[in-house]
C-alpha positions in Angstrom: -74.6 -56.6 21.1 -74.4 -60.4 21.4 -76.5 -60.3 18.1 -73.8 -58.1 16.4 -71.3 -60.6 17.4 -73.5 -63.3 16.0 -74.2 -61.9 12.7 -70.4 -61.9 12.6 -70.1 -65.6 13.1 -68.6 -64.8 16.8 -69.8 -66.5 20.0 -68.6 -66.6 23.5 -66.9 -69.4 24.1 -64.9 -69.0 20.5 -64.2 -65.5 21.6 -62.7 -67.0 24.9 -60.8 -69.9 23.2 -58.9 -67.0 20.9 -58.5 -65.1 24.1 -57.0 -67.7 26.0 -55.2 -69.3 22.0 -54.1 -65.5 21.7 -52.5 -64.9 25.3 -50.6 -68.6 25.0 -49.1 -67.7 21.7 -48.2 -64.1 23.4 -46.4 -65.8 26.3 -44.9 -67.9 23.7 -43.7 -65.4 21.7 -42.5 -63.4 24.9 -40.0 -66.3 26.1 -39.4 -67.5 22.7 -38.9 -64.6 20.5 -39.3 -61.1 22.3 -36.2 -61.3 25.1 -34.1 -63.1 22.3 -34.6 -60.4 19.7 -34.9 -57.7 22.6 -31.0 -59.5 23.9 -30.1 -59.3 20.1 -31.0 -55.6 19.7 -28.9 -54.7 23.3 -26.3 -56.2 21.9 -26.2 -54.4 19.2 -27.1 -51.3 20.2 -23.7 -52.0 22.5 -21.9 -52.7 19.9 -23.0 -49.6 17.4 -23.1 -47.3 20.8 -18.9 -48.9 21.3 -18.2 -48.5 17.6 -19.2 -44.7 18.2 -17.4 -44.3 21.1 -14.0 -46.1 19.4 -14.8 -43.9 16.6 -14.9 -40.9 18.6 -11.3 -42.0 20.0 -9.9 -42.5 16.5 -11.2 -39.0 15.7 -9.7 -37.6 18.9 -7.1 -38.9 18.0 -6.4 -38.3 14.8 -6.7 -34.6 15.7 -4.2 -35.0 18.2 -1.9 -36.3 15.7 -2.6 -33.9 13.1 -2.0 -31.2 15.8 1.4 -32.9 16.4 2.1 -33.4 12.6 0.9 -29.3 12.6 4.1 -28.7 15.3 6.4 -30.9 13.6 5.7 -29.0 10.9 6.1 -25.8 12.1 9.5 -26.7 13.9 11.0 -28.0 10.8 10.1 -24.5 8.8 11.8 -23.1 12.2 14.5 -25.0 11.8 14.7 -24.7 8.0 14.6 -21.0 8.6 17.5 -21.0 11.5 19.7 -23.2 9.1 19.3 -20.7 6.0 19.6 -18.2 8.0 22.8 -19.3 9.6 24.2 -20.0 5.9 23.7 -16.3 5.1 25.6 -15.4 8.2 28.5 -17.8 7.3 28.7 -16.4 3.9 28.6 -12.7 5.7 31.5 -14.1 7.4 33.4 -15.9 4.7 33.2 -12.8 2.3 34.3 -10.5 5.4 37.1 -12.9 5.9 38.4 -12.8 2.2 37.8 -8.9 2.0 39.9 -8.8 5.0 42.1 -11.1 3.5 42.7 -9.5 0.1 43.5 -6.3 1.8 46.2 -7.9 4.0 47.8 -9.3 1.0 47.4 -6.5 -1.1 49.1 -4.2 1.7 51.3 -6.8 1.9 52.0 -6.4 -1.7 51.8 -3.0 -1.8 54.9 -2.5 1.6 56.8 -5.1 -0.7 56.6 -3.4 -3.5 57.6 0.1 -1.5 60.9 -1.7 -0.7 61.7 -3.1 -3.8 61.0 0.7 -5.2 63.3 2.0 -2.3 66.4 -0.8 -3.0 66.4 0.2 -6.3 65.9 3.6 -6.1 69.2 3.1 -3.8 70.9 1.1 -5.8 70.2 4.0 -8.8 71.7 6.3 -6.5 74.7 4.5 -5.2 75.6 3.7 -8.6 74.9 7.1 -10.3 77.3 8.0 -7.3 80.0 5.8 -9.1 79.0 7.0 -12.5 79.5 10.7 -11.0 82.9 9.6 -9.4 84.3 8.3 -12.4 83.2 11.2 -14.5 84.8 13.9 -11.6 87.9 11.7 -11.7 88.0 11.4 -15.5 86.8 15.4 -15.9 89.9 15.9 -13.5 92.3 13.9 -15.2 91.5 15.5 -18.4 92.0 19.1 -16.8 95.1 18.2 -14.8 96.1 15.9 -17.6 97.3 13.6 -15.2 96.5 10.1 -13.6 94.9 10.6 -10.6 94.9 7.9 -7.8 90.9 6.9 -8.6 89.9 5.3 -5.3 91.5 7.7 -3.1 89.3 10.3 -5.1 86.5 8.5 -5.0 86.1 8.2 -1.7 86.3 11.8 -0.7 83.9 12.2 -4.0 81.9 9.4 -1.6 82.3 11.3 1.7 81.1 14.8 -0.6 78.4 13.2 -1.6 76.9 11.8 1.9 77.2 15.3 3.0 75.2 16.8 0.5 72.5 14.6 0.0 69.7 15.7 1.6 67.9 13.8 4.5 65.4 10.8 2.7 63.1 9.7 4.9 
């Protein structure tokens, strides 16, 4: 085997001087380089590992707040809802109201408009009455052919009259 080596251009003691050339520049390389590069990649490992976790948090959070933004929402379409449909039942009322309103006044038109009728269906009457009077008297005169004393006569003409008529209601 030592020939193999040989025929390789390897002997012993070189073998042992790499050995000893390759441990040192290990240990070298282990205080020097590993446990700076190993710090370097715990470091940021941390920080990738934090930046996950803080992402994490923002997405947590963000649901949250589209949850909320979700109920917010959803009360104001509530609300929306409870306003329109409060509107309807003000208009409901407001037309009731005037319906109510207009048929007051138009009864209250109508029961004036009965008593006008009913004044001047008296007044008609009362002055027919006269008419009537003064035709009786003047009838009278004509047939007696004589002046009669006109307000004496007309007011048993009256009195007639109010007995006769019939009961108006």
């Amino acid at each position: 085997m030592s020939d193999l080596f040989q025929g390789l251009g390897i002997t012993l003691s070189s073998l042992i001087a790499q050995l000893i050339s390759f441990g040192a520049l290990l240990l070298l390389l282990w205080l020097v380089g590993y446990k700076p590069l190993m710090r370097m990649f715990d470091a940021r490992s941390r920080k990738i590992k934090e930046s996950m976790e803080q992402a994490e948090q923002v997405k947590a959070q963000a649901a949250l707040a589209e949850e909320e933004l979700k109920k917010q929402i959803a009360e104001g379409r509530k609300e929306g809802q409870e306003i329109v449909a409060r509107a309807v039942r003000t208009g409901e009322e407001l037309k009731q109201k005037a319906q109510l309103d207009a048929k007051k006044e138009g009864e209250a038109i109508i029961i004036g408009a009965r008593a006008e009728i009913q004044r001047e269906r008296d007044d008609t009457i009362t002055e027919i009455r006269h008419e009537f009077a003064d035709l009786v008297l003047t009838a009278a005169e004509k047939v007696i052919d004589r002046s009669l004393d006109k307000e004496a006569h007309r007011d048993i003409i009256d009195k007639v009259l109010e007995q006769s008529k019939p009961n108006q209601g």
